[in-house]
Residue, then its C-alpha position, 0 to 999 in steps of 0.5 A: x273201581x276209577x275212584x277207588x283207585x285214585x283214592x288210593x293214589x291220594x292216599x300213597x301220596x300223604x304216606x309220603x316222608x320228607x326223607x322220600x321227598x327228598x330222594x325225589x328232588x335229589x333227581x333234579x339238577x335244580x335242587x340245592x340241599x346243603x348244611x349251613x355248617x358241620x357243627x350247625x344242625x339245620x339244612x337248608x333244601x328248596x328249587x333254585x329255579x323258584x326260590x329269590x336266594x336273596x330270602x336264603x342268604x339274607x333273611x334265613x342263614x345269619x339267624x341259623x348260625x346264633x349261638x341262641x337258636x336249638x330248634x325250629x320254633x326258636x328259629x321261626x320266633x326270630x326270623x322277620x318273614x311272614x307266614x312261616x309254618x312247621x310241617x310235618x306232612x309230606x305232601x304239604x311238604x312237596x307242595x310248598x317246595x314247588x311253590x318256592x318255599x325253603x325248607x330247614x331242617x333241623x338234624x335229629x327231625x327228620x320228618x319236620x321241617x320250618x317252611x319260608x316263603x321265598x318265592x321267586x316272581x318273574x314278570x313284564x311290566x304292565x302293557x297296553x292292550x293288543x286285542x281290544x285296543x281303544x282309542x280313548x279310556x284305560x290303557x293298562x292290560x292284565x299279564x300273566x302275573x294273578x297278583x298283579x291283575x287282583x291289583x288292578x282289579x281292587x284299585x278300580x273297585x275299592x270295596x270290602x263286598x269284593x270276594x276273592x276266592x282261590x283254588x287249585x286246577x291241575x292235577x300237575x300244574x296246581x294253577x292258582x285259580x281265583x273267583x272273584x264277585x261283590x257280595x250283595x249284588x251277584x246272585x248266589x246260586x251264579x257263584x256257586x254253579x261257577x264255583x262247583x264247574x271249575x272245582x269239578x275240573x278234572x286235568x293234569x295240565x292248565x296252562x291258559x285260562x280258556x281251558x278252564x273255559x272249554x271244561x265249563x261251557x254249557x256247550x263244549x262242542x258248540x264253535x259258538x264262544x259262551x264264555x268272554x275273555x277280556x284283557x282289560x281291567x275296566x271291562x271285568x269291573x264294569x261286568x262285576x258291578x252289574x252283577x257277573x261273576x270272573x274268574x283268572x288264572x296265574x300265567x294267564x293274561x285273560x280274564x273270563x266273565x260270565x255268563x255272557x250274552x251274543x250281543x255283548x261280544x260286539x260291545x267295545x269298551x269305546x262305546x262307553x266313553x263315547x257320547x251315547x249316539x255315537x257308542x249306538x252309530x259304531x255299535x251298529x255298524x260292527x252289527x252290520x259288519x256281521x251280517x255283511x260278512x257272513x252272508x255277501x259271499x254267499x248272496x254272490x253265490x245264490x244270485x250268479x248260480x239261481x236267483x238271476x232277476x234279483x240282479x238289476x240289468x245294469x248290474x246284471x251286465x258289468x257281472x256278466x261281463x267280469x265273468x265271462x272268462x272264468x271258467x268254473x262255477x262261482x263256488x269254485x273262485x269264491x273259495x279259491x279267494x276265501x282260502x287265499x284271505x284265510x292263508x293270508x291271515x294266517x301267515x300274518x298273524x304267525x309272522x313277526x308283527x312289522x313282516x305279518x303286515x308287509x305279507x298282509x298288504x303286498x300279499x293281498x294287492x299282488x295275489x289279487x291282481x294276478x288271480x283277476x288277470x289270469x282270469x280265475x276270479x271275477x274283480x266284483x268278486x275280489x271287491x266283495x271279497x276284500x270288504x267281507x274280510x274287513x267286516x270281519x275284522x270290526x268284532x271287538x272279541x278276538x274269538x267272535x271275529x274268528x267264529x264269524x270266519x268259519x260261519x261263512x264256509x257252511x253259508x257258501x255250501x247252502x247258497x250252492x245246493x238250494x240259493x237264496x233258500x239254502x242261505x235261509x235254511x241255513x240261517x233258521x239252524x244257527x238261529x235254533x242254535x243260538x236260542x238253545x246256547x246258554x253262558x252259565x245256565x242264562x239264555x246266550x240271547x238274553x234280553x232279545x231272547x227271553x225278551x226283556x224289554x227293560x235290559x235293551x237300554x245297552x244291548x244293539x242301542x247304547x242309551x244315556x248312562x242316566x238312563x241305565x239305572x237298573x243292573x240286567x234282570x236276567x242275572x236276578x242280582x240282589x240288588x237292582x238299583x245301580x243309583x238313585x235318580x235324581x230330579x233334575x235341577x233348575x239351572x238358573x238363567x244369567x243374570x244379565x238374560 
């Protein structure tokens, strides 16, 4: 019955007129409808708020008023824009006006009109990257602009293989939504299940690209991120070569990659224009970082509360001692202090950017000592506290870093009920949940899990560039080898040695 219904929908509005059309638009203050002259037969319709009028004036009227020009096709003959179209369907009609086309109609053609692209593009200029900043390489970011973000895409790969592929998403919004791939390289069953999730979309409004991203994941109820965002361009390229597939959206400043694997969200473009032990030396710290982040809290929780003797007796007394006066469980100051951090965050990340800062640090130094003197938390705890919340800050992705805040609540709970044993339990969940994600269909664990020993070369270790000569072979590209390796030269001796 659904599908009936909507079939019929399309099909009322294909019926649709341009007199009905026209009737429609008239509702709105933005639609300009006039008739270039009394004696001309042509009109002129469009939107004003999404047509250059520049096209209006300059590139349509001088041509309408020629003694030479009676019809349509003499008019598209001589005007110099490209993709000019006579339309005669309604919904084509109404299509193209929104895009910000004009339309002229000629006097005794009601129901065709001569189609000019006059589209009107506002947009920023090009800025360096806010939430994967680096210190050294590109510093070009996609915005909100499609076009835009295909130039930096092509400037960087200059190849005939690459694929373009558009579509429509939104039943309102009718977003620009485009596919991008090499041909020869991207495994094809991989386009394909991209291609038919995202045709499958079913939605009246798309206004961000990590909808589409909601509507596609494996996983939608999982807090679990399947699908990389990225702003910078390098990074789409570099996916795109190895074998990935990315798809943007027009008044989106993301683009999204997959499939994508957990390892990958803890890689910064950084570690690729780093030397190779210092890409791994930065790459294990944020690793580090994670496990830090997620579990210190509530190890202070399973030790003060259950597990005493894994405390050293030195350590044992300054805990004792910085506790003595507060009076609850350590449940209880651990999340006064961890929704304090939270709102903190918050309040920083909604301000403007120069107040957020002046509220994150002033906020966090005098609410600290307060809470310390008034005895409602213990000062080991603040300190803990303060690095955990710093460790979380080190996930390159800003979706990561914000899962890795919430894995930290069901962490506290566990350590309370059941101690050291609770973390554990708790552990082996998130792990089982991590081996059943997939990111298009492929592991989310890959190459750890299904291991694949060849494919670690840039996973927790980043080797030399000279040794990653093979795209993944979990993504089963159809082509494997990235360059051919080279017998290494001789370097001949100076001759004064």
């Amino acid at each position: 019955m659904f599908k009936w219904f909507q079939k019929e929908k399309i099909n009322q509005r294909k019926k649709k007129t341009f007199q009905d059309i026209l009737s429609t638009f008239r509702k709105s203050a933005d639609f300009v409808s006039f008739r270039v002259s009394d004696e001309s037969p042509f009109c002129f319709h469009y939107l004003e708020t999404v047509v250059d009028e520049r096209y209006v004036h300059d590139e349509a009227l001088p041509y309408t008023k020629r003694k030479d020009i009676h019809t349509l096709t003499d008019l598209q003959r001589v005007i110099p824009l490209e993709e000019t179209k006579i339309l005669c369907k309604g919904h084509l009609i109404e299509e193209q006006l929104l895009r910000g086309h004009i339309m002229i109609q000629k006097k005794d053609e009601n129901d065709k009109v001569l189609s000019l692209p006059a589209e009107l593009i506002e947009e920023r200029a090009i800025e360096t990257p806010e939430n994967e900043f680096t210190v050294v390489g590109p510093k070009e970011a996609f915005i909100e602009s499609i076009d835009v973000n295909l130039n930096l895409i092509r400037k960087r790969l200059r190849t005939s293989d690459l694929v373009v592929e558009e579509m429509k998403v939104g039943r309102l919004s009718k977003s620009r939504v485009t596919i991008l791939f090499i041909e020869g390289i991207t495994n094809r069953q991989l386009v394909q299940t991209l291609r038919q999730r995202i045709q499958d979309v079913d939605y009246d409004e798309m206004v961000d690209i990590s909808q589409i991203s909601q509507f596609i994941s494996d996983y939608p109820n999982s807090h679990i991120p399947q699908l990389l965002e990225t702003e910078r361009p390098e990074r789409v390229t570099s996916a795109l070569a190895e074998g990935k597939v990315a798809f943007m959206m027009d008044g989106s400043p993301q683009t999204t990659i997959g499939p994508t694997n957990f390892m990958e969200y803890f890689s910064s473009p950084d570690d690729h224009y780093m030397l190779w032990p210092l890409g791994s030396a930065f790459r294990l710290i944020r690793i580090v970082a994670l496990l830090f982040s997620v579990h210190a809290t509530s190890f202070y929780i399973a030790v003060t509360s259950y597990q005493h003797e894994l405390i050293p007796d030195e350590l044992l007394d300054t805990l004792i001692a910085s506790r003595i006066e507060v009076p609850y469980p350590p449940i209880v100051e651990v999340m006064i202090l961890e929704l304090t951090v939270e709102l903190l965050r918050e309040a920083g990340a909604r301000l403007p950017s120069r107040i957020g800062q002046t509220i994150g640090i002033v906020g966090g130094i005098v609410i600290g000592t307060a809470v310390v003197e008034a005895s409602l938390a213990s000062s080991v705890l603040l300190i803990m506290i303060g690095i955990t919340a710093l460790a979380s800050f080190t996930a390159p992705i800003y979706k990561m870093g914000n899962t890795i805040r919430l894995i930290r609540f069901p962490f506290i709970l566990f350590a309370q009920w059941f101690g050291i044993f609770g973390m554990a339990f708790c552990s082996a969940l998130y792990l089982s949940h991590l081996f059943k994600l997939t990111s298009l269909g492929y592991p989310y664990l890959a190459p750890l899990y299904p291991l694949r020993v060849k494919d670690l070369r840039d996973v927790i270790i980043k080797m030399p560039i000279q040794k990653q000569q093979k795209r993944p072979t979990v993504l089963r590209p159809q082509k494997r080898k990235r360059f051919d390796v080279k017998q290494r030269k001789t370097i001949p001796k100076d001759i004064e040695e």
